[in-house]
Legacy VTK file of the C-alpha trace (Angstrom):
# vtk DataFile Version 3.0
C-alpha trace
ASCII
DATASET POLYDATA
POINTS 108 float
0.000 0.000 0.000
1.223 3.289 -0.948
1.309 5.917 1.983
-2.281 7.970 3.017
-1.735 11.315 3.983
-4.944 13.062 5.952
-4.258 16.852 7.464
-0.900 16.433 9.421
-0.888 12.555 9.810
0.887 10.233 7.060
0.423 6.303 7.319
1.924 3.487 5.617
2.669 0.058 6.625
6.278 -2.032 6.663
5.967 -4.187 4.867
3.980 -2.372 2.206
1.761 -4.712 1.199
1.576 -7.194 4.159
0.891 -11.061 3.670
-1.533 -12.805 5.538
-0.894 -13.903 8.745
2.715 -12.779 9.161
3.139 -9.778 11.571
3.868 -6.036 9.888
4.315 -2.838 11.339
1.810 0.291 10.948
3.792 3.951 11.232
2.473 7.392 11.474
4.336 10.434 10.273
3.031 13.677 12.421
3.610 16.740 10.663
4.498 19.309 13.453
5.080 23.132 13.406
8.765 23.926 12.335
11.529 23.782 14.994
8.643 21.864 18.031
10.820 20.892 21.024
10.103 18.244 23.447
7.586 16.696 21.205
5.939 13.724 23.298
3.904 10.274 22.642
2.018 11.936 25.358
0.296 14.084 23.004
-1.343 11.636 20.719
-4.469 9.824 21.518
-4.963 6.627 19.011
-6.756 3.370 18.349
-6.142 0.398 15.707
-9.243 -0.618 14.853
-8.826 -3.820 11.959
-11.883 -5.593 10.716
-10.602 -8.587 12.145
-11.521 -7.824 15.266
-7.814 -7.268 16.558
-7.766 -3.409 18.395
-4.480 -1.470 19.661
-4.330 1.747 21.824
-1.552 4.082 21.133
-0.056 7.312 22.163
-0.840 8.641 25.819
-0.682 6.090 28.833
0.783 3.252 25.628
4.365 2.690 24.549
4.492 2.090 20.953
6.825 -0.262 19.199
8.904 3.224 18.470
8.562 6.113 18.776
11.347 9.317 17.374
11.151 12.962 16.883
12.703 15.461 14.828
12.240 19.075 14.073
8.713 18.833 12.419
7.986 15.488 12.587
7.703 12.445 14.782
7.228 9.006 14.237
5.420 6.413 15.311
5.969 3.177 14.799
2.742 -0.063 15.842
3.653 -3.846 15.545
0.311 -6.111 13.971
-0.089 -9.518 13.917
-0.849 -11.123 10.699
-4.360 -11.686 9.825
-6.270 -12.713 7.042
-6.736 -11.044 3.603
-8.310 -7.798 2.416
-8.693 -6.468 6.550
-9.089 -3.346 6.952
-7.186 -1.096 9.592
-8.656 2.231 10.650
-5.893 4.166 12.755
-7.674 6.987 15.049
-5.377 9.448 15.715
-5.545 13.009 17.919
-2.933 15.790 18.684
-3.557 17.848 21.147
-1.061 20.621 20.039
-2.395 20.036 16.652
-5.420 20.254 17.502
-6.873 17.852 14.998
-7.935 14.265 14.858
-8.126 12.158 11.850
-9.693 8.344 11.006
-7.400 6.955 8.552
-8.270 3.352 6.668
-5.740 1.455 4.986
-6.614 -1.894 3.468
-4.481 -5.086 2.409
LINES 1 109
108 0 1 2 3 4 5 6 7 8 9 10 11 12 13 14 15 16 17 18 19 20 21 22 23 24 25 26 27 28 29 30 31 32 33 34 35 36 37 38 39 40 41 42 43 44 45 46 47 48 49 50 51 52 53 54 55 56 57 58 59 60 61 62 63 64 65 66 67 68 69 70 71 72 73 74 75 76 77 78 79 80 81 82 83 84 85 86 87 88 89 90 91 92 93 94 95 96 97 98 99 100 101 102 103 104 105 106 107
């Protein structure tokens, strides 16, 4: 799957098109305002939401698989497990110091 940008959030999945029922990873590219400092996980609210019935919190209170920050951006990195064909994810996400929230589907 190519990458799905919505507002400041970009998602895109490692590998890119995931096989069934081998684990992948999900990551989320946060557009911030030039030169942020002391960007936190602590700011994002999220939830994994697949149509396989497999959910994931992320972001406040949740330690992601990764997580790293630069100037105007930080990245988040969420391990799946491997599920069947043609799920669908939908990745909830919310900044605070954005303040915007996107749903974002992606589908395998």
């Amino acid at each position: 799957m190519e990458a799905i940008k919505k507002g400041s959030f970009t998602v895109w999945t490692v590998p890119k098109d995931p096989i069934p029922f081998v684990d992948y990873s999900i990551y989320i590219r946060v557009s911030l305002p030039t030169n942020t400092t002391n960007y936190s996980i602590n700011d994002l609210e999220g939830y994994l939401i697949g149509t396989d019935e497999y959910e994931q919190a992320f972001g406040r209170g949740y330690k992601p698989a990764s997580f790293e920050t630069d100037l105007d951006s930080a990245l988040v990195q969420i391990r799946v497990p491997g599920s069947f064909n043609q799920v669908r994810d939908t990745i909830q996400v919310k900044s605070t110091l954005l303040n915007e929230e996107q749903d974002i589907e992606i589908v395998f």
